[in-house]
VOGU-495682 format. One line per 10 residues: for each residue x, y, z of N, C-alpha, C, O. Coordinates in steps of 0.2 Angstrom, whole numbers. Layout:
<keros>
X Y Z X Y Z X Y Z X Y Z  ...
</keros>
This chain:
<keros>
-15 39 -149 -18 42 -143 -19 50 -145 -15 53 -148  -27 52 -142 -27 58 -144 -29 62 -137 -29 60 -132  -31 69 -139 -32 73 -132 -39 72 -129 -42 75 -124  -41 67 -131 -46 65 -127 -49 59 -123 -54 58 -120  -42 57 -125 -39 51 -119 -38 53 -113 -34 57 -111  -43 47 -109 -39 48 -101 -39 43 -98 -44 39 -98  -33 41 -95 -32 36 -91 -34 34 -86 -37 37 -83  -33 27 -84 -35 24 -77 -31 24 -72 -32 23 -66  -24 25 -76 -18 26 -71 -19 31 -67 -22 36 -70  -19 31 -61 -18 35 -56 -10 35 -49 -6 30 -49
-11 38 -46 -6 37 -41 -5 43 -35 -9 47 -34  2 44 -32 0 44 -25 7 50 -24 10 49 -29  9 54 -20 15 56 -20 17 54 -13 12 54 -9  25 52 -11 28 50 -8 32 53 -4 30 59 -3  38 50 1 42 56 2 47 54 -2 49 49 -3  50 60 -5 56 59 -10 51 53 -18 55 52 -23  46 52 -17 47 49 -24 37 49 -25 33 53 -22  36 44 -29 28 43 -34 27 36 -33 31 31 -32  20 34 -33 18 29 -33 14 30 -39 11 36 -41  13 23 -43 8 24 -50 5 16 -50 9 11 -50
0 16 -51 -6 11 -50 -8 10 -58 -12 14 -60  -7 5 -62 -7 4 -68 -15 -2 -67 -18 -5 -62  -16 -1 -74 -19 -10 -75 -17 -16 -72 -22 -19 -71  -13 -17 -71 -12 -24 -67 -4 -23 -62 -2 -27 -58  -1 -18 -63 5 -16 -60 4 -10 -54 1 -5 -55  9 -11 -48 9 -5 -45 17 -3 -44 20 -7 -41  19 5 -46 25 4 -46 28 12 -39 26 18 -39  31 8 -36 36 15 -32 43 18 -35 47 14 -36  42 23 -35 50 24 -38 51 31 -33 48 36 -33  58 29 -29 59 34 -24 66 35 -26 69 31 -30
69 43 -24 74 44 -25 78 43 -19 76 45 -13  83 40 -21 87 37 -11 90 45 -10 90 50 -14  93 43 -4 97 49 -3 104 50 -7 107 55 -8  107 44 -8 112 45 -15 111 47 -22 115 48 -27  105 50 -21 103 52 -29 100 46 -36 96 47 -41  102 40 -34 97 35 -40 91 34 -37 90 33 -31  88 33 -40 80 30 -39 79 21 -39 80 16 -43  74 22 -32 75 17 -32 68 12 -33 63 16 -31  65 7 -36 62 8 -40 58 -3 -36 61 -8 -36  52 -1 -34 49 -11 -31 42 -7 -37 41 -1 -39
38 -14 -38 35 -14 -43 30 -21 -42 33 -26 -43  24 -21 -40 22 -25 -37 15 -27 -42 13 -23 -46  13 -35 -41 4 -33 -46 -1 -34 -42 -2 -36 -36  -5 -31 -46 -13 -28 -41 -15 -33 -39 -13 -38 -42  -19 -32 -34 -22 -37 -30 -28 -34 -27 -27 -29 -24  -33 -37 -27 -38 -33 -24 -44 -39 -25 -45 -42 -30  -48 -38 -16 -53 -41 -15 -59 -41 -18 -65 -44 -16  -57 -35 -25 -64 -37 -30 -65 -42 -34 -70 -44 -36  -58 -46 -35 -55 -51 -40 -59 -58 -36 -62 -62 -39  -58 -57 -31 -61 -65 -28 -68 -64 -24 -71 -69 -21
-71 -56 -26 -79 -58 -26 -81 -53 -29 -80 -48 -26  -83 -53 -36 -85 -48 -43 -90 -44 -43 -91 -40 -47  -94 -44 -33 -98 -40 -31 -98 -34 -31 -101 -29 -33  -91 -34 -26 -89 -30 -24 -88 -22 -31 -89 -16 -30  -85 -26 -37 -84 -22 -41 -92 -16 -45 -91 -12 -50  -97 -18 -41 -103 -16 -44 -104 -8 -41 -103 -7 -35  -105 -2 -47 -107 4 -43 -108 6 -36 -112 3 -32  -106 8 -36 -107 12 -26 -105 8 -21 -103 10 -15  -103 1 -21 -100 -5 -19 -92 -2 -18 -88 0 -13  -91 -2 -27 -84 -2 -29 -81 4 -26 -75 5 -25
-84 8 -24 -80 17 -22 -76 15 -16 -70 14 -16  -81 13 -8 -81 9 -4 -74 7 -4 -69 9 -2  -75 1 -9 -69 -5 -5 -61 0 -10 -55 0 -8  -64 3 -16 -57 6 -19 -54 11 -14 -48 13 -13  -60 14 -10 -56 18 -4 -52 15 1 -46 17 4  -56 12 2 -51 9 9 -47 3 6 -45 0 11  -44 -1 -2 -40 -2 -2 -35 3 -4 -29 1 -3  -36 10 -7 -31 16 -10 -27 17 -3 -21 19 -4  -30 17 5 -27 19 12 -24 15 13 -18 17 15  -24 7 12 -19 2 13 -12 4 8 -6 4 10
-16 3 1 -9 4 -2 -4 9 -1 2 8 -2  -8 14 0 -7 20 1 -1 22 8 5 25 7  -3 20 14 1 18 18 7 15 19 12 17 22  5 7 13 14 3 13 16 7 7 18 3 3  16 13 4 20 16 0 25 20 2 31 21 0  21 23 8 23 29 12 29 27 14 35 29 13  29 20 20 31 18 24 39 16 19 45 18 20  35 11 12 41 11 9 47 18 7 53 17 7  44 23 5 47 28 4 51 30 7 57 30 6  48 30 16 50 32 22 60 27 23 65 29 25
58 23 21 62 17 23 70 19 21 75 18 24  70 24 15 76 26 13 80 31 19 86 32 21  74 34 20 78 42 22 78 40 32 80 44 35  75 33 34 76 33 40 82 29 39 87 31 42  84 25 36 92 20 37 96 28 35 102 27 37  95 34 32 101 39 29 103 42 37 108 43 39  97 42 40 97 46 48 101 42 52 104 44 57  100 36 51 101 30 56 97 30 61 99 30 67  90 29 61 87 29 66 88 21 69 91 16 67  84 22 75 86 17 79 75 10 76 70 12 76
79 3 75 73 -3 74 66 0 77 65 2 82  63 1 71 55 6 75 53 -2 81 55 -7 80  47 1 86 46 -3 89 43 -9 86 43 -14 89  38 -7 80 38 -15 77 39 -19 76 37 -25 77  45 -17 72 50 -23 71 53 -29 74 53 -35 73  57 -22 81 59 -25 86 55 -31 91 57 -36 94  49 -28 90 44 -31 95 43 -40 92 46 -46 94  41 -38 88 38 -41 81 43 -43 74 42 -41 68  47 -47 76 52 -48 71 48 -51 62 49 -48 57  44 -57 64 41 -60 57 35 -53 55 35 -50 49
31 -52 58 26 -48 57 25 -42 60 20 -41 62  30 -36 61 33 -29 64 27 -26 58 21 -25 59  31 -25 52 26 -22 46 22 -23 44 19 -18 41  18 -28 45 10 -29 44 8 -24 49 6 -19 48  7 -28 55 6 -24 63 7 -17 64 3 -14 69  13 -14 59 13 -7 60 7 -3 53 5 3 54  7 -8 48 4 -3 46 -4 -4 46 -7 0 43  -8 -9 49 -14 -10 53 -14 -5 59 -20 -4 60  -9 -2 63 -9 0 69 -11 7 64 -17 10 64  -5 9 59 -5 16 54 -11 16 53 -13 21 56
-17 13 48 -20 15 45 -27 16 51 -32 20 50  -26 11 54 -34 11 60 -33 18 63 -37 22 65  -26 20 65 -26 27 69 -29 31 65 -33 35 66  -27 31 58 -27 37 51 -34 36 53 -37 42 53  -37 32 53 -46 31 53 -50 35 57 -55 38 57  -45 32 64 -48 37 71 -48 44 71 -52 47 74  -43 47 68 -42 52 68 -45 56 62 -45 62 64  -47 55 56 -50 55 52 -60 55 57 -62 60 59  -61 51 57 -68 49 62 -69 57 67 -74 61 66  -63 58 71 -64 63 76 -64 69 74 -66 74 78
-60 70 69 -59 81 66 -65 79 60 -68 84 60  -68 75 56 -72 76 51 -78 73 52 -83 74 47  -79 69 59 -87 67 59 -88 70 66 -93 74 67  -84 68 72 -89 70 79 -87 79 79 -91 83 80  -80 80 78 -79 89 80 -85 91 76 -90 93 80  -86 91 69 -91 95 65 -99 96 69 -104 100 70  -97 88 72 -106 89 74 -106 90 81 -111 92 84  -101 89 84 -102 95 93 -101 103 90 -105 107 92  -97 105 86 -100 112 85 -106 115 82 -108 121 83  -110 111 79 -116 111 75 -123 109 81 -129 110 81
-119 105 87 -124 105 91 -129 111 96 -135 111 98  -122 116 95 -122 123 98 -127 127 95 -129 132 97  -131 125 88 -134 128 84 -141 127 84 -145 129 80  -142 121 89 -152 118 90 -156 122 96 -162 121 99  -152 126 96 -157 130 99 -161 136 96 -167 138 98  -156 139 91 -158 144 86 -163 140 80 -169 142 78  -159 135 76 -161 131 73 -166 126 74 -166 123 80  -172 123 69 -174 117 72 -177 113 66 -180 108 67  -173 116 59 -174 111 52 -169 108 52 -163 111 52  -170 99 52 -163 95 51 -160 95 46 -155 92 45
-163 100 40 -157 100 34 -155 106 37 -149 105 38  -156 112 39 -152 116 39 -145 115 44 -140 118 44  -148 111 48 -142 108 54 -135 104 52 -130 106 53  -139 98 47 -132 98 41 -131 102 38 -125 101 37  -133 105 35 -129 111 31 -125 113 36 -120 111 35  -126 117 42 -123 121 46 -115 115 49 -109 117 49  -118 107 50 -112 101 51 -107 104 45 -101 106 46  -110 104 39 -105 101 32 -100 107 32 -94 107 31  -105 113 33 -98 120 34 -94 120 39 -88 122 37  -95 119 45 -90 117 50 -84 110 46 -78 111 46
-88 103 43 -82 98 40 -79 103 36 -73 103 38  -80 106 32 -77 108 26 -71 114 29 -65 112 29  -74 120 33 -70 124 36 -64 121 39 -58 124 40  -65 113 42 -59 109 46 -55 108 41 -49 110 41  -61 104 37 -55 101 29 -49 109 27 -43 109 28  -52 114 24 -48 120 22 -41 121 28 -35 120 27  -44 122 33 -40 123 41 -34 118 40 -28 120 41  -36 112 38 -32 107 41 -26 106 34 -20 104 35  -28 108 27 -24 108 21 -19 115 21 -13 116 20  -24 119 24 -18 125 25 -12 126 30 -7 129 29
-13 121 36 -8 120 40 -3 115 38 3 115 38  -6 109 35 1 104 32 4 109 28 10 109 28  2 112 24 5 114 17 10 120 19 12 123 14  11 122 28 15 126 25 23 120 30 28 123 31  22 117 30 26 112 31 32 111 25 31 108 20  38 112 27 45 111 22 43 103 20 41 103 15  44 100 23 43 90 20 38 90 17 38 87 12  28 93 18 23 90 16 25 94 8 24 91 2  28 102 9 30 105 3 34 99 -3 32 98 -8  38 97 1 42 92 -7 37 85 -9 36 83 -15
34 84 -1 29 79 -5 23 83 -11 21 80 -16  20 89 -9 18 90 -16 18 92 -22 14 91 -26  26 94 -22 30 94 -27 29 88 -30 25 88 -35  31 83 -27 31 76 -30 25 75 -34 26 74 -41  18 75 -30 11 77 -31 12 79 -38 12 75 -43  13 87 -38 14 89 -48 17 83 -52 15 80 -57  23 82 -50 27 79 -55 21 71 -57 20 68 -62  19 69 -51 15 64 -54 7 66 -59 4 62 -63  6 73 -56 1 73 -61 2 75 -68 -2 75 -73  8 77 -69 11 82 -73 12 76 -80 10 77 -86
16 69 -76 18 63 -79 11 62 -84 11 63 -90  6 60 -81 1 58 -82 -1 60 -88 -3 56 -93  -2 69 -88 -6 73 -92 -3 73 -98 -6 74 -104  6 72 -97 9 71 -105 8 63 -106 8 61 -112  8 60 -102 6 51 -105 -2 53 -110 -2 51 -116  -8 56 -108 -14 55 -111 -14 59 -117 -17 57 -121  -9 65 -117 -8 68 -124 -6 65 -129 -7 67 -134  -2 60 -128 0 56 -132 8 61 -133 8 62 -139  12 63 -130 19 66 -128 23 61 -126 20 57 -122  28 60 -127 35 57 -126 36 60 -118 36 65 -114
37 53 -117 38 54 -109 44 57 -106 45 54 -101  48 61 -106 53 66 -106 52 72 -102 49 77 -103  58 71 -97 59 78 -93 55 83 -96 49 86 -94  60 84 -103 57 90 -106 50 93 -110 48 98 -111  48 85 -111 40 86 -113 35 88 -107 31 93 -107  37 82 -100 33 84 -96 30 89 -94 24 90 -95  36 93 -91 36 100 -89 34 106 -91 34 111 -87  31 104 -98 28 109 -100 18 109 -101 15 113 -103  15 102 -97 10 100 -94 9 103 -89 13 105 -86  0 105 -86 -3 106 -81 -1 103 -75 -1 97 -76
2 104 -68 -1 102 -62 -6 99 -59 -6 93 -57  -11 101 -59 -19 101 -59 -21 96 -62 -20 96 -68  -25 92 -59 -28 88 -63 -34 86 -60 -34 86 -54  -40 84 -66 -47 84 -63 -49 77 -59 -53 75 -55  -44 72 -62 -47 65 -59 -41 64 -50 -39 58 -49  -38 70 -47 -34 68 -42 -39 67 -37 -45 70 -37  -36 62 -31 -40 62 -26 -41 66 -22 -45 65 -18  -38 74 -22 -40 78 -18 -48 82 -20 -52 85 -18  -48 80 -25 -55 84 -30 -60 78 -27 -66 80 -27  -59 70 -26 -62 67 -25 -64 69 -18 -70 69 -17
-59 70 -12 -62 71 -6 -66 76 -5 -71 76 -2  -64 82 -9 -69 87 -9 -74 83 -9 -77 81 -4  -77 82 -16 -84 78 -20 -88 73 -12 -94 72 -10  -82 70 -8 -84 68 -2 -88 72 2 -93 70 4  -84 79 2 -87 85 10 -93 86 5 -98 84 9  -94 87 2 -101 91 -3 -106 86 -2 -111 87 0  -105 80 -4 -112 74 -5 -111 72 -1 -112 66 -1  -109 74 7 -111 70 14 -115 75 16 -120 72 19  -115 83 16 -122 87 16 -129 86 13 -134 88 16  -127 81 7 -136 81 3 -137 75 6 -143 74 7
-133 70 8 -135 62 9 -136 62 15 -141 59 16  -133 65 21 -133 64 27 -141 69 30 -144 69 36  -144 73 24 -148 78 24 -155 72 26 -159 73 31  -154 66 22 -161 61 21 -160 58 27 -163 52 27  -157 60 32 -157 55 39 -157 59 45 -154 56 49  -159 64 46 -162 70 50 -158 73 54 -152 75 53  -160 73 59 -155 77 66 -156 72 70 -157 77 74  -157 65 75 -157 62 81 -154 66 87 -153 72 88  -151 60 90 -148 62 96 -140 62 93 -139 61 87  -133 64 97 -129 64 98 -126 59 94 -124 59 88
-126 53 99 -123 46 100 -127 44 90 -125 42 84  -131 45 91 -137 43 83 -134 45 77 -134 41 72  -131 53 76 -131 56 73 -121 52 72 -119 51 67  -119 52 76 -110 50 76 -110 41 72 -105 38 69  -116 39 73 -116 33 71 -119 31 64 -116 28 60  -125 35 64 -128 35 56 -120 37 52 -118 32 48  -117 42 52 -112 43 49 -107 39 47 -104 41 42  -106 35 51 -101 31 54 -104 23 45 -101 21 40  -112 22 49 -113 19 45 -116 22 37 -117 18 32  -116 27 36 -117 28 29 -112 32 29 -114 38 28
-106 32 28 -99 34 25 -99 27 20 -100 28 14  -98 22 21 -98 18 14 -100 20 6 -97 20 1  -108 22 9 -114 25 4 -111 32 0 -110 33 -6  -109 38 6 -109 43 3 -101 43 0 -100 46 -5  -96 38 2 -89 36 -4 -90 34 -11 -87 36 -17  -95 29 -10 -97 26 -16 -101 29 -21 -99 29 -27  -105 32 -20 -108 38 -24 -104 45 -27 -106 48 -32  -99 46 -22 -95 52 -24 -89 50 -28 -85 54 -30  -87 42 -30 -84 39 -32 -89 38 -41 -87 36 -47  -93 39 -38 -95 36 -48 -98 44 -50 -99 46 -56
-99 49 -45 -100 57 -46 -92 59 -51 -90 62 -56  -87 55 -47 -84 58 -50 -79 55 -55 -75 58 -57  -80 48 -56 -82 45 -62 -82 48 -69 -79 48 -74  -89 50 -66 -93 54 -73 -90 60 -74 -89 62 -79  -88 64 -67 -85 72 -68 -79 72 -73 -79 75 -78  -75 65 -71 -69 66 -76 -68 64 -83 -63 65 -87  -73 61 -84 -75 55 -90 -76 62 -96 -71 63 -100  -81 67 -96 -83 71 -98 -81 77 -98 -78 79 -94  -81 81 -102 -79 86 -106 -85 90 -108 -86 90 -114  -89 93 -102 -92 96 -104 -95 104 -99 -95 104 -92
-97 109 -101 -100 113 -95 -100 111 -89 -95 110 -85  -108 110 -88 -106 105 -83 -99 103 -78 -96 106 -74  -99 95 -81 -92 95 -78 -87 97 -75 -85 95 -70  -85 103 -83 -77 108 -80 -81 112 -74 -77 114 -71  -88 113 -72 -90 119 -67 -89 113 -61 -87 115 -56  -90 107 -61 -89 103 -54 -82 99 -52 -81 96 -47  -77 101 -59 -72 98 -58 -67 107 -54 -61 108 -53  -71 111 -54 -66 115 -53 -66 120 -45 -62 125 -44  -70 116 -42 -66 118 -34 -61 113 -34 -56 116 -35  -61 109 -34 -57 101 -34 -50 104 -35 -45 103 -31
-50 108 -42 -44 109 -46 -42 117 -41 -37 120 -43  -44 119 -38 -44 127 -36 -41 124 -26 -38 128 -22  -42 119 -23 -38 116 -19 -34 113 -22 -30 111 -17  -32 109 -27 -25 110 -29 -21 113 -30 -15 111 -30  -23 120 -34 -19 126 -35 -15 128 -29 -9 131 -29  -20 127 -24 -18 133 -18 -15 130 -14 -11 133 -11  -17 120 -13 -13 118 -9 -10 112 -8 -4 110 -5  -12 109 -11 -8 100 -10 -6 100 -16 -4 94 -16  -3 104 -23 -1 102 -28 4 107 -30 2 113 -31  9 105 -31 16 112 -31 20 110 -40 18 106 -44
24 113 -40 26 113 -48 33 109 -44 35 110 -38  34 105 -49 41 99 -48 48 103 -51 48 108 -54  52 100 -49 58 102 -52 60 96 -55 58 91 -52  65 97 -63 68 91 -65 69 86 -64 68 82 -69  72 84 -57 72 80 -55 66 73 -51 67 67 -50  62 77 -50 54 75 -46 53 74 -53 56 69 -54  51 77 -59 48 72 -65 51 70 -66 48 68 -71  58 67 -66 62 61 -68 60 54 -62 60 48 -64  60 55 -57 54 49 -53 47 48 -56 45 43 -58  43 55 -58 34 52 -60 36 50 -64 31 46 -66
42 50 -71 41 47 -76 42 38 -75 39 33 -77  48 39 -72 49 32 -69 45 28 -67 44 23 -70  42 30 -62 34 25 -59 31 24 -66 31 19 -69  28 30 -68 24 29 -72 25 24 -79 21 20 -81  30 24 -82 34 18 -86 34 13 -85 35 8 -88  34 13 -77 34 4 -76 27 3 -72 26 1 -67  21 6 -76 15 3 -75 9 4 -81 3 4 -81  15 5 -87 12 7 -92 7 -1 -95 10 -6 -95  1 -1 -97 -4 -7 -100 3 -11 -106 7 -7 -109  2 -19 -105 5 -21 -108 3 -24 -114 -2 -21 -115
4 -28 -119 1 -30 -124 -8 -34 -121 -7 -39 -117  -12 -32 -122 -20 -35 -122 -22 -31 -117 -28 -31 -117  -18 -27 -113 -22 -23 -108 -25 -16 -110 -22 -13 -115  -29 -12 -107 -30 -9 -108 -31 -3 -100 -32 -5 -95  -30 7 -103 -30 9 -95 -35 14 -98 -35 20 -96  -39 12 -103 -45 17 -104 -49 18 -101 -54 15 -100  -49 25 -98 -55 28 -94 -62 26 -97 -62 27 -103  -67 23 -95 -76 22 -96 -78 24 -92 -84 24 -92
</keros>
């Protein structure tokens, strides 16, 4: 393995621990509140497997989005599951409700809210503020231009507020240690506390640099469909969010693949809200979890986790 290896591993930070998404394995490893890590290990599964369409350019971004939210969700929730039994919280109500199917139920209820909420601060706020602006204005590119700076200023607004948060803090922390794991696995470094630590943070293929690549190509794509009415413009959106996922999925594809000008110049606001916000330097312990995930999702004999 040399320095110009990049993996397909990716993953997710947790509370108290790492999720890492291998070639055929997905592995959590949390740290319980007694101090050992605790460690489920699941294999992929995914609705491109049983129709091969799905797996086709600008398709594939689409459906890897909104399975990364599901998986993403029951990671959380797993994580969660440690430190609410340490509290002794009282049966959440799905369970109770819902003894056979509580957890499914909760996290369809988790992830459709995450949506709605997601839908109302990033597609309708942006464009009632941007509405205030067709009287001075009257070219519909400039109009999204004026939408995408309102989304983006939410997006900034909305990173700066979690992150000054004590709990969203340790999950970033975590954040480092998973990227950190990573960038000593692609150098070809011995997976070790002590190698780790002495790797980047920052890394060009995290999903925060991907959602950026999101705010920026809904301004050029959403441009070729003009200004309508209100209710028109909430809905075009609505229906071309697939399109503009999937193309900022294979944008950034190619951003991370390459090692070039270019490139390092598009990969580096990405990298520049992770400095500042969603990604923190780990302590000892936090890469002693990413290494774990990451080990147990490492390609096994005939597999491969080479970036193309």
């Amino acid at each position: 393995m040399n320095e110009s290896f990049k993996t397909t591993i990716g993953g997710q930070a947790l509370i108290e621990g790492v999720m890492m998404r291998g070639p055929s394995k997905t592995a959590y490893a949390v740290r319980k509140p007694g101090g050992d890590i605790a460690m489920r290990v699941d294999n992929n599964k995914s609705i491109a497997d049983k129709y091969p369409f799905l797996n086709w350019p600008i398709i594939r971004g689409a459906v890897k989005l909104i399975e990364a939210m599901v998986i993403g969700v029951d990671a959380i929730m797993y994580s969660a599951s440690f430190w609410e039994d340490e509290e002794g919280e009282e049966e959440d109500f799905f369970t109770k409700h819902f003894p056979e199917h509580g957890e499914k139920i909760e996290q369809i209820v988790t992830v459709s809210f995450s949506v709605l909420l997601a839908v109302l601060f990033f597609m309708v706020l942006p464009n009632v503020l941007a509405t205030y602006f067709e009287r001075h204005i009257t070219s519909s590119v400039l109009l999204n231009l004026v939408e995408g700076v309102f989304r983006i200023g939410i997006f900034f607004a909305y990173m700066a507020l979690i992150s000054k948060q004590k709990d969203i803090g340790r999950v970033f922390e975590y954040h480092g240690a998973e990227h950190k794991s990573i960038a000593c696995y692609e150098a070809g470094a011995p997976l070790e506390v002590e190698e780790v630590r002495k790797y980047s943070r920052l890394h060009p293929r995290c999903g925060t640099s991907f959602l950026f690549m999101v705010l920026i190509l809904s301004v050029i794509i959403l441009s070729f469909f003009g200004w309508p009415s209100f209710l028109g413009r909430v809905l075009v959106r609505l229906l071309v969010f697939p399109l503009i996922a999937g193309v900022s999925y294979e944008v950034n594809r190619l951003v991370g693949k390459y090692d070039t000008p270019l490139t390092m110049a598009l990969r580096y606001p990405g990298l520049m809200i992770q400095k500042h916000f969603t990604v923190r330097e780990p302590d000892d312990s936090q890469i002693e979890v990413g290494i774990a995930s990451l080990k147990a999702v490492l390609p096994a004999e005939g597999e491969s986790d080479l970036w193309k």
